[in-house]
Phi, psi and omega in degrees: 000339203256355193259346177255356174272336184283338186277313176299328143324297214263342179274300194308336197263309178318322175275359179253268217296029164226327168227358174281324187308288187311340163304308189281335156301317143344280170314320169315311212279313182253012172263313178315351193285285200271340145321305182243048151272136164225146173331113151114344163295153179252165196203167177241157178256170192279006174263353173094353169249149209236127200220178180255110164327114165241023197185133173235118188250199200262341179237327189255173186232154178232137198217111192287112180272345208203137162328090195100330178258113184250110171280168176219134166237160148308119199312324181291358187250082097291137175244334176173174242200119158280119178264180173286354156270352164286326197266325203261310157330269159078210144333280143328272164349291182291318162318295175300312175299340177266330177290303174302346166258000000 
């Protein structure tokens, strides 16, 4: 009895460090998101689509995708903040496809 209780012991502590810990960082990781999300940052959403924060509510996000064009999203749905070496990168990029064609 005491070698399926140490085992069992030891199955429960394998599951919280391989999927409850790394879960709960996550969540951490993306509630620090939409916390420190501000108006005028640009951001992609988890459909892949990417605006400028022109509104922040308390559940929605307004997010400009296109000049003149405003989405509302749900705040859970942000996948991450772009930053400014992701916009210059780019940038680059696109520049070298137009030189080359």
């Amino acid at each position: 009895a005491l070698p399926q209780l140490i085992f069992f012991g030891l199955l429960i502590g394998l599951f919280y460090f391989m999927l409850i810990r790394p879960q709960k960082r996550r969540v951490d990781a993306h509630r620090s998101l939409l916390e420190s999300t501000r108006v005028g940052d640009e951001i992609v959403t988890i459909g892949g689509m990417r605006g400028r924060v022109q509104r922040i509510d308390e559940e929605d996000i307004e997010v400009e995708i296109a000049p003149g064009t405003v989405v509302r999203f749900v705040k859970s749905a942000v996948a991450r903040r772009v930053t400014e070496d992701e916009v210059e990168d780019e940038s680059a990029a696109e520049s070298g496809e137009e030189e080359s064609a």
